[in-house]
Structure formats: structure tokens, C-alpha cells
N, C-alpha and C positions, 0 to 999 in steps of 0.2 A: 421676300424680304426677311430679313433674320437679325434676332432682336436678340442684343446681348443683356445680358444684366448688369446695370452700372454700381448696386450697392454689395459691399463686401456680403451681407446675410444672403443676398441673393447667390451670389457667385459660390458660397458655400452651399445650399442647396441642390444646385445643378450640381458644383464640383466638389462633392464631401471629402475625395482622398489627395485633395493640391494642397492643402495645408499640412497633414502625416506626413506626404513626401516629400516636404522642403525638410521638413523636420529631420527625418530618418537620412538624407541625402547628406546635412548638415554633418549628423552624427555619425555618416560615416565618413566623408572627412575629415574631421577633426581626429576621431580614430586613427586611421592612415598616418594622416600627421605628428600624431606623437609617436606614433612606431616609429618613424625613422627618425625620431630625435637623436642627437647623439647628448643631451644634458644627464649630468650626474650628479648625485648630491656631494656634500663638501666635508671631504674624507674619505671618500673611495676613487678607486683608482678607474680610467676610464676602464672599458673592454678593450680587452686584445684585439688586435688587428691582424690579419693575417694576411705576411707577407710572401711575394714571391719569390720562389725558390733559385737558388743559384744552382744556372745552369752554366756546368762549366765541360768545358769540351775534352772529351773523351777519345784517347785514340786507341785503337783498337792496340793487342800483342802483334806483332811481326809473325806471319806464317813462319811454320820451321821451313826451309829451303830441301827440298828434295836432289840431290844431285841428278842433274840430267844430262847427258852426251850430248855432244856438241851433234854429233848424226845420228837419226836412227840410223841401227845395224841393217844391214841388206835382209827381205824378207828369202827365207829359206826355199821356198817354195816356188817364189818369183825368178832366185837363180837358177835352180833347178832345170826352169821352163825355158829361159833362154841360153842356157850354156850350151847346147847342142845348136842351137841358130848361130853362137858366137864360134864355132868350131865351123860349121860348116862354110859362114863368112869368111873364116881364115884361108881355108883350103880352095874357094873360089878366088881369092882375092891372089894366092897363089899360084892358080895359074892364069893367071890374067883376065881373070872374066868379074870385074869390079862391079858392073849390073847389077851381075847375079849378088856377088859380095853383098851389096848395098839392099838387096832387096831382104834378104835376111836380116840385115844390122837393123833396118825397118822394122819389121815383126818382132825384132826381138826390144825395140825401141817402145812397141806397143802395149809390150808386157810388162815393161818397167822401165816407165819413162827418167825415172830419177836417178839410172845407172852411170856411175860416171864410166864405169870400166867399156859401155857401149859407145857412149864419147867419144872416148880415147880408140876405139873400133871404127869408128865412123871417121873419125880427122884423119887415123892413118889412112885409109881409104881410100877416101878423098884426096890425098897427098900424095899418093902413091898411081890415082889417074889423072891428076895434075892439076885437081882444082883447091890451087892453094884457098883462094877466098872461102868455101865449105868446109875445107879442114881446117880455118882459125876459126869460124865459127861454129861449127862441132867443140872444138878445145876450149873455148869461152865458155861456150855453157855447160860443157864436163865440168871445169873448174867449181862450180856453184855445188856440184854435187863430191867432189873426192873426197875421196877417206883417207887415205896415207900418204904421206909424204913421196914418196915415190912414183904413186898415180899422179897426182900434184904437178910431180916435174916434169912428168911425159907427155902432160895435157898444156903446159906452159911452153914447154919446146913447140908445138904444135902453135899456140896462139901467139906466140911472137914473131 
């Protein structure tokens, strides 16, 4: 069984620090409380408040514009490697041996897939052992790649 104490002397007894810390609890908020008061006496001005900043949008300067070419230039080293396949492609294709022709334009196709002048090699080719359908498609995709106006026309004839 467990026996409480009914009279207040009692209860202080047992519990000597429940009256301090009403006390001290009290006083701490009430404390709290007036800190965040916003009262001010009569003639001064409230405190500042501080506000949020204008955030106003920013756009950057415009990069300066570099001029670029409408193509990269052909790589020197790439022509280099295939100008002897594109000669020897001539000279088979010349004498009739389109194969051989086509197995060259190939290799040389491998080396520099983005040749239009290899295109223009391949559609003649092509059109020359009769299959028109490979030579407008050769000259399609040449086009994507020419560089002068002349290439242009000769891969155009080809694709129309």
C-alpha cells in the first residue's frame, strides 16, 4: 500500500524542490515572454525590421561569338591516307573492274567517313556499274558533307 500525504506541510516535506520549481518555471516564462514583446515606450520609435531583399533577375552578358565555319576543314593527314585509295579506285574503275574500284572507295571510306569527295567517288561508281539506287544514295549522303559549290553540283547530279 502506498500512502500519500494529504496536508500541504506534508507534501513539502517529502517534496522540498516542487515549490522552487513552480517558481523558477514561472520565472522563466514570463522572462521568454517579454523578450519577444514587441511594446515600446511613447516616443520612441519601434525597432527596425528587416526586410527582404529584392531579388531581381539577372541576366547574364551575351558571350562574344566566335566565328566558326560552317565545315571543319578536311584533316590533312586523313587526306593524305586516302588520296592513293581514291587514285587507285580511279584507275580500277577504269578499266572496268568496279569491285575492285569499290573495295578501295571502302577503305578509303573507313578513313574518313565524312569525305564528301569519297561520295562523289562512290556514286560515280556506282553509276557507272549501273546501280543507279547506290549512286543516289552515295550522293545523298555526300551532300551532308560538301565543301564547295562545285562538289555540291556533282553530288546533286548524282542524287536526282
Amino acid at each position: 500500500m502506498i500512502v500519500v500525504p494529504t496536508t500541504t506541510a506534508a507534501r513539502r516535506r517529502i517534496y522540498p524542490a516542487a515549490g522552487s520549481l513552480s517558481r523558477m518555471l514561472a520565472v522563466a516564462i514570463l522572462a521568454t515572454s517579454s523578450a519577444c514583446s514587441t511594446y515600446h515606450l511613447p516616443g520612441q520609435k519601434p525597432a527596425p525590421v528587416e526586410k527582404q531583399p529584392d531579388y531581381t533577375e539577372v541576366t547574364p552578358a551575351p558571350l562574344p561569338k566566335t566565328p566558326q565555319p560552317d565545315v571543319m576543314p578536311d584533316d590533312p593527314g586523313a587526306v593524305a591516307a586516302y588520296r592513293p585509295l581514291l587514285q587507285k579506285a580511279d584507275s580500277a574503275a577504269a578499266r572496268g573492274d568496279y569491285e575492285q574500284a569499290l573495295g578501295y572507295l571502302e577503305r578509303a571510306q573507313r578513313i574518313d567517313p565524312d569525305s564528301a569527295e569519297i561520295y562523289l567517288a562512290l556514286a560515280k561508281t556506282h553509276s557507272a556499274r549501273g546501280d543507279r539506287a547506290q549512286a543516289r544514295a552515295n550522293a545523298e549522303r555526300g551532300l551532308l558533307y560538301c565543301k564547295g559549290q562545285v562538289q555540291c553540283e556533282a553530288l546533286r547530279g548524282y542524287a536526282d
